[in-house]
C-alpha positions as CSV (number, residue, x, y, z in Angstrom):
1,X,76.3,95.7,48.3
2,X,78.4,98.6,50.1
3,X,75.5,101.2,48.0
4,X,72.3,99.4,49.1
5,X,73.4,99.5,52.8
6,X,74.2,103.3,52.5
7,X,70.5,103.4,50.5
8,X,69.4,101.8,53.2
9,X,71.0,103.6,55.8
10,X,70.2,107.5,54.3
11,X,66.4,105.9,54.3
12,X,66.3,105.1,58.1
13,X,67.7,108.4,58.8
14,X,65.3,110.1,57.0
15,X,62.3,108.6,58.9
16,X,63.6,109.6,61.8
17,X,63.8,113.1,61.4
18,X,61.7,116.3,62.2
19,X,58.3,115.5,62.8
20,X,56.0,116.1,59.6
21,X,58.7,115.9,57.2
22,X,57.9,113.8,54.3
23,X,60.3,110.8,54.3
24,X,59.4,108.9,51.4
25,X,57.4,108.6,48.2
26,X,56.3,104.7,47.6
27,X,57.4,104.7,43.9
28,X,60.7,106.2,44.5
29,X,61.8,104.1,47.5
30,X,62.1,100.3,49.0
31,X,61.6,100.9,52.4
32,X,62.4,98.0,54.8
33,X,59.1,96.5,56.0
34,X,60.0,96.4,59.4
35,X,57.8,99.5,60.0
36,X,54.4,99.8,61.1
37,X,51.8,102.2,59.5
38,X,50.4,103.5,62.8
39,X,47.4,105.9,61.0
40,X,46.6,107.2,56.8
41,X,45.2,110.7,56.5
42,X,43.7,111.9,53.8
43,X,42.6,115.8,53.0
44,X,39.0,116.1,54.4
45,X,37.6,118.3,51.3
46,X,38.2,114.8,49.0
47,X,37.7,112.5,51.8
48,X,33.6,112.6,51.0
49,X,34.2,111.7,47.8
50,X,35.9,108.4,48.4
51,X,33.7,105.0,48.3
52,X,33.1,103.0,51.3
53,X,34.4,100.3,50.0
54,X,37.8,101.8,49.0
55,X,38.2,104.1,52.8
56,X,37.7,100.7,54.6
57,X,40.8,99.5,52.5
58,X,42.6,102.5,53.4
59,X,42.1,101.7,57.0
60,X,43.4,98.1,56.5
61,X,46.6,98.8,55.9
62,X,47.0,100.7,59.7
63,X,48.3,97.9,62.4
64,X,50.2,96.3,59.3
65,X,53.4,96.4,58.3
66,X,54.4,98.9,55.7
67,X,54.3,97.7,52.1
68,X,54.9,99.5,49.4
69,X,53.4,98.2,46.6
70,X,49.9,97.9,48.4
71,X,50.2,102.0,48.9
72,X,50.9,102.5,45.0
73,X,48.0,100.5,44.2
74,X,46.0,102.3,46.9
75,X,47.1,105.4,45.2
76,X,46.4,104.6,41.4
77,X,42.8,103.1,42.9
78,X,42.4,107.0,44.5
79,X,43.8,108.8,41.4
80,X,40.7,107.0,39.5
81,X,37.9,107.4,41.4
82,X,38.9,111.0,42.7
83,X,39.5,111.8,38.7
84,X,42.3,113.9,39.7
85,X,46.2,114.7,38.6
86,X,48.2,112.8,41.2
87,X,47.6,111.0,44.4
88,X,51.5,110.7,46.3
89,X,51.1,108.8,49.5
90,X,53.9,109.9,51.9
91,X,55.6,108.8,55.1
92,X,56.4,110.6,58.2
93,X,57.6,109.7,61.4
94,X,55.1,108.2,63.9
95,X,54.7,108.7,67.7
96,X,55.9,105.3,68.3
97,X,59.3,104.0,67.2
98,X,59.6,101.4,64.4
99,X,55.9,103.5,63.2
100,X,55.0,105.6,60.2
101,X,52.3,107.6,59.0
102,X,51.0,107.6,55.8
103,X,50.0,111.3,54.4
104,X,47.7,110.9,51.1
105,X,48.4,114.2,48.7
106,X,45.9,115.1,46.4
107,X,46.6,116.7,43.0
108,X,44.1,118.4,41.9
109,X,43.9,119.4,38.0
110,X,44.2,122.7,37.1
111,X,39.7,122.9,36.4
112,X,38.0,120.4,38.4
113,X,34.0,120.6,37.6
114,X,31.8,118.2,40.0
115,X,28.0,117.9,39.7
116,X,26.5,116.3,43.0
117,X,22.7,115.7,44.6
118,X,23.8,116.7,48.0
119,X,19.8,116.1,49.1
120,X,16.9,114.1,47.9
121,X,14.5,112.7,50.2
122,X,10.7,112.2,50.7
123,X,8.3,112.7,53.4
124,X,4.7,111.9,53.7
125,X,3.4,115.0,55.9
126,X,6.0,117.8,53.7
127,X,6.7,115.8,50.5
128,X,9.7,115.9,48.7
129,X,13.0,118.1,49.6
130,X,16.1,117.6,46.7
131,X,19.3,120.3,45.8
132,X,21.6,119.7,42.9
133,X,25.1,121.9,42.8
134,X,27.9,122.2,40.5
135,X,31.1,123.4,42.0
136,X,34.6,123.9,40.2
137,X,37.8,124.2,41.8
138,X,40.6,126.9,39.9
139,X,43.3,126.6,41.7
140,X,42.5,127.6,45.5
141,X,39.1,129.4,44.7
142,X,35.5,127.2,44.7
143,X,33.0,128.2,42.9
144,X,29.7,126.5,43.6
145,X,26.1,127.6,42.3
146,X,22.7,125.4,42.3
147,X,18.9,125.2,42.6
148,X,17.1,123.8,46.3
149,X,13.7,123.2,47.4
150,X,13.2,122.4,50.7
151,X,10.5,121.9,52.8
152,X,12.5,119.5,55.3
153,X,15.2,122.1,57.2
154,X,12.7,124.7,58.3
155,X,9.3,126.0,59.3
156,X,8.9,126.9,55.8
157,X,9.4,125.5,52.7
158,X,11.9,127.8,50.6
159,X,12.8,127.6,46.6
160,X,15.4,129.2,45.1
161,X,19.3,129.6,44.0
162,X,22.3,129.0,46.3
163,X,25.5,130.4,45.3
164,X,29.1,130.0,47.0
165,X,33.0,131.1,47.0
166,X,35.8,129.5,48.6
167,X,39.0,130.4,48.6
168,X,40.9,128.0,50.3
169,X,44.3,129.8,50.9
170,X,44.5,133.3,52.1
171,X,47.6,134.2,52.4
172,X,48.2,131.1,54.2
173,X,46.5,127.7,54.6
174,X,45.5,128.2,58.3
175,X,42.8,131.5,56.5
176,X,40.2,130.3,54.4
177,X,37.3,133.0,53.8
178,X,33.4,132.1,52.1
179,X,31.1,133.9,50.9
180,X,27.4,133.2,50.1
181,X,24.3,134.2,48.4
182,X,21.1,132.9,48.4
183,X,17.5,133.5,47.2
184,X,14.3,132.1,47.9
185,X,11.0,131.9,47.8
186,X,8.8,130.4,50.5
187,X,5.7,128.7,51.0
188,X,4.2,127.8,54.1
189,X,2.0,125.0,55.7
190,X,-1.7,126.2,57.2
191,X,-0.2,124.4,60.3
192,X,2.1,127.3,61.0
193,X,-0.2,130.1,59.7
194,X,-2.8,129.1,62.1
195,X,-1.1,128.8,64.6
196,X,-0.4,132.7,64.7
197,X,2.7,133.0,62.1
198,X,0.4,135.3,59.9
199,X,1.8,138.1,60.9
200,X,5.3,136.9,60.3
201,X,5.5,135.0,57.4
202,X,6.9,136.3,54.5
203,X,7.1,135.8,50.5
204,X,11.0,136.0,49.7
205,X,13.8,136.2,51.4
206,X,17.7,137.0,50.3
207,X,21.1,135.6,52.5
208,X,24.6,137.7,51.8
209,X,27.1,135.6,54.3
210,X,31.1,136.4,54.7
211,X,32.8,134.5,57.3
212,X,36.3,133.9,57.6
213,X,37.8,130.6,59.2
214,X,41.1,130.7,60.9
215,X,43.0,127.6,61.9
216,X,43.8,128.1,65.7
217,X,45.4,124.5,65.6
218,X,44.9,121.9,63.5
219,X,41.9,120.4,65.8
220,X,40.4,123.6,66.6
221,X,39.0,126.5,64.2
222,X,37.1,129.9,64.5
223,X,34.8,131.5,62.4
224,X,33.8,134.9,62.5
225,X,31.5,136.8,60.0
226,X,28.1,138.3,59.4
227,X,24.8,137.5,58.0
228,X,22.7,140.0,56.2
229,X,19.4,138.7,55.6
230,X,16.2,140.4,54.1
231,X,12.9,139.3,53.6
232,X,9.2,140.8,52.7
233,X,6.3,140.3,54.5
234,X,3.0,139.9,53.4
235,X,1.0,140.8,56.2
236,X,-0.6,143.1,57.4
237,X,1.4,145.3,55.2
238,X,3.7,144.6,52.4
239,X,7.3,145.6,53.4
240,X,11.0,144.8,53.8
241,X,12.6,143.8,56.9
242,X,16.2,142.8,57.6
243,X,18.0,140.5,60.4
244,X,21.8,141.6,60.0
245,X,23.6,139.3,62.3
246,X,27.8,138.8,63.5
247,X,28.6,135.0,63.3
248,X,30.8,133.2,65.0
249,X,31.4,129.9,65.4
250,X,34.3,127.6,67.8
251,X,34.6,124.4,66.4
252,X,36.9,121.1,67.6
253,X,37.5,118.3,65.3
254,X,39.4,115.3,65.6
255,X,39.9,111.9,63.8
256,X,41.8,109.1,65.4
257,X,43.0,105.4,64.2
258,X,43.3,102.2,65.9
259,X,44.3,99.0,65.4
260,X,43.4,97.6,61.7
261,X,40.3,99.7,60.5
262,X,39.7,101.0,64.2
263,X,38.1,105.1,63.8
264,X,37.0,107.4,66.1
265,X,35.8,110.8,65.3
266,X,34.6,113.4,67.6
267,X,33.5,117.1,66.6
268,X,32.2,119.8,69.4
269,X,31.0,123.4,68.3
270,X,29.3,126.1,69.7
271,X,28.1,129.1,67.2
272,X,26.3,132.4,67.9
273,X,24.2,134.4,65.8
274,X,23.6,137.9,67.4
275,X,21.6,140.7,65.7
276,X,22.2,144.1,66.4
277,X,20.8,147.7,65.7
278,X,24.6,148.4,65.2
279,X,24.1,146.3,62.0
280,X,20.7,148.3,61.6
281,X,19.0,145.0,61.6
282,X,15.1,145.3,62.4
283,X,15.3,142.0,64.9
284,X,17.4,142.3,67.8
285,X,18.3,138.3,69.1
286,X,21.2,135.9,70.3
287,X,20.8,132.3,68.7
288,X,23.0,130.2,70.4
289,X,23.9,126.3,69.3
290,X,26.3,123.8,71.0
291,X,26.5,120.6,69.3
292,X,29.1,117.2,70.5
293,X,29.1,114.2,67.8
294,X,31.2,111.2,68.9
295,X,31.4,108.1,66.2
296,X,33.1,105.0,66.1
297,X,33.8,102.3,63.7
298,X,34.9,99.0,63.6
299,X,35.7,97.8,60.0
300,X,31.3,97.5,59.2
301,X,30.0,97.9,62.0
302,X,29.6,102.2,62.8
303,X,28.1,104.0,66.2
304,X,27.6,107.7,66.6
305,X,26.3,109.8,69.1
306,X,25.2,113.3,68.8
307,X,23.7,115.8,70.9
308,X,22.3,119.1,70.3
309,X,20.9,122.0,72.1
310,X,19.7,125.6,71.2
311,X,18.7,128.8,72.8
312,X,17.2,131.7,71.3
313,X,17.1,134.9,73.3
314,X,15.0,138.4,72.2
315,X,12.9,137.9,68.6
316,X,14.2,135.8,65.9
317,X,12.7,135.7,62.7
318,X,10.8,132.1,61.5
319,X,14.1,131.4,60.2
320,X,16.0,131.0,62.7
321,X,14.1,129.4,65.0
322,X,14.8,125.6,65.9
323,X,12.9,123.0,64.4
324,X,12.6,119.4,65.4
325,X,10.5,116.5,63.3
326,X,13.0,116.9,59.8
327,X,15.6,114.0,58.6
328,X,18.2,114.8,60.8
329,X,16.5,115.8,64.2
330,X,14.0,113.4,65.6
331,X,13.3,111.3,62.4
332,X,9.8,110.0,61.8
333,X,7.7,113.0,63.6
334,X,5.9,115.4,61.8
335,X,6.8,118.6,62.4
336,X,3.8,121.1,62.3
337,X,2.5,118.7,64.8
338,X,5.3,119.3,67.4
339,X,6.0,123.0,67.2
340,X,4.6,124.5,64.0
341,X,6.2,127.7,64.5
342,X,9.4,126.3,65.9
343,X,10.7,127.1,69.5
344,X,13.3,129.0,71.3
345,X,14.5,126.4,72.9
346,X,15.6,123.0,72.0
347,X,17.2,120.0,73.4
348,X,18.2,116.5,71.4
349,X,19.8,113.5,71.3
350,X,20.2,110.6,68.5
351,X,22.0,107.7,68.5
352,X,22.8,105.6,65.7
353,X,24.0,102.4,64.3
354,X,25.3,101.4,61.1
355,X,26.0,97.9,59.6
356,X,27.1,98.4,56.1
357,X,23.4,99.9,54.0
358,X,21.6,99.3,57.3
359,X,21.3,101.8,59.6
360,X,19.7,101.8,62.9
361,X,18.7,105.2,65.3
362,X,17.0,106.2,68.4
363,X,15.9,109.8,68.6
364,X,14.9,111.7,72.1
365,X,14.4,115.7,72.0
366,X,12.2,118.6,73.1
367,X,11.4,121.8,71.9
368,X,9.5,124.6,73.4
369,X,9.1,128.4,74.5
370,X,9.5,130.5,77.4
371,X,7.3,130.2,80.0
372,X,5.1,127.5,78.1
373,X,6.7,124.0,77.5
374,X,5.4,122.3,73.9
């Protein structure tokens, strides 16, 4: 009796000390259910990757006293469908007395390979847009190569190879730096040519990207790099042209738990793409983007708001120019008919609602150029 008091007692102590200390590991410890799991967090880079049906399970157990057993389970059910060494959920202390949080480590094994579709849809003005990727993790390097045609994202329709590194941990986890490379050809839609892009369009075009991301706090991250882009025109000469460009983007991103399986989630960023004859680029332009997405759910029942605006100062290359009338920014409009070259300026808003499969939205934007309005 006098050594399961002491148990006991050592195990209460532990929850209540420093803030973000690991307290206890479900299969190692009883721990008195008298505590309340106030949120679960899981790493973001798996948290894709989990099924619906297995994240709104997750989010049952916050509001609920703390049970043990159901977090092993939850943690073998994870270790499956993640395929991965280990999955330890943790405690910490909460911000409330008598509340815990529950921390879910990933293990990863030593060569994780994933193959994933990460798009494949169909439209009846541009036809169909689909990527495949395979990635592999070694240890806190990504490597990531695959194949994309696209004639959804931008003015164009482009063909070709992506290719990306990750590493994940430089020197410490609040540096991560990437670096990309892409190649593509492009094909374009009579739309845009006659509509005066002849003299801008272009057959191929090749992306070299570095950009660093640095953890200013754990909501709020920068990203600083460049873009190195060239491309060759057709007409009315053959030739090269590049758009070398610094990046930098400011981005705020916060999750938060209610009651039962309660989520809010709200992301703000602003990113600027300026090209400079001190990069010896041939264009000479500011792109600037702010975007605010707020989303809430309530067990299967999801809302989310996101706005969206753009401003493109000097001469940008088609590329870079905004584009409404794709899958993600006013759905259901054809493109070429809006703005066929794209504009300089855009402003939009979509608002959408989820019921398990079903999903619901309402669209509203503009787009146009300086001085005429489109």
């Amino acid at each position: 009796m006098k050594s399961v008091l002491v148990g006991l007692l050592a195990c209460g102590m532990a929850l209540w000390a420093g803030n973000q200390q690991p307290v206890l590991e479900p299969a190692e410890f009883n721990v008195n259910s008298r505590y309340t799991v106030e949120s679960v967090e899981v790493p973001r880079d798996v948290e894709s990757r989990i099924s619906r049906s297995l994240r709104q399970d997750i989010q049952q157990i916050v509001g609920n006293r703390l049970n043990a057993a159901a977090l092993n389970d939850l943690g073998r059910r994870l270790r499956d469908e993640l395929k991965v060494r280990s999955v330890t959920p943790k405690l910490v202390r909460g911000t409330s007395p008598d509340h815990v949080k529950v921390v879910i480590e990933v293990g990863r094994r030593k060569n994780e390979f994933d193959l994933s579709v990460p798009k494949f849809l169909y439209h009846s003005s541009e036809g169909w847009s689909a990527a495949v990727e395979a990635s592999t993790i070694i240890g806190n390097s990504r490597f990531a190569a695959g194949l994309v045609s696209d004639g959804d994202e931008l003015a164009e329709r482009y063909a070709g190879i992506r290719t990306r590194y990750e590493h994940r941990k430089l020197g410490t986890d609040r540096v991560r730096l990437a670096l990309a490379f892409d190649s593509y050809h492009q094909q374009w839609n009579p739309a845009t040519i006659g509509a005066g892009g002849l003299s801008e369009i272009y057959r191929t075009r090749q992306n070299f990207e570095p950009v660093a991301t640095i953890v200013l706090a754990r909501p709020l991250t920068l990203s600083v790099g460049a873009g190195f882009q060239r491309f060759q025109t057709q007409f009315p000469l053959a030739r090269t042209d590049v758009a070398n460009a610094a990046i930098t983007t400011l981005r705020y991103e916060k999750r938060t738990e209610g009651s039962g399986p309660d989520q809010q989630h709200l992301e703000a960023a602003y990113s600027l793409r300026a090209a400079t004859r001190a990069l010896d680029s041939d264009f000479v332009y500011a792109r600037h983007r702010w975007q605010l997405r707020y989303s809430v759910t309530r067990g299967r029942h999801s809302v989310t708001d996101e706005f969206v605006s753009g401003l493109i100062t000097g001469h940008a290359p088609l590329f870079e120019r905004y584009i409404l009338g794709t899958s993600s920014m006013l759905r259901g409009w054809n493109k070429y008919e809006l703005d066929p070259l794209g504009g300089s300026r855009v402003v939009h808003n979509s608002l959408d609602y989820r019921y398990g499969p079903v999903e619901v939205f309402y669209d509203t934007g503009a787009i146009w150029d300086q001085p005429h309005a489109n």
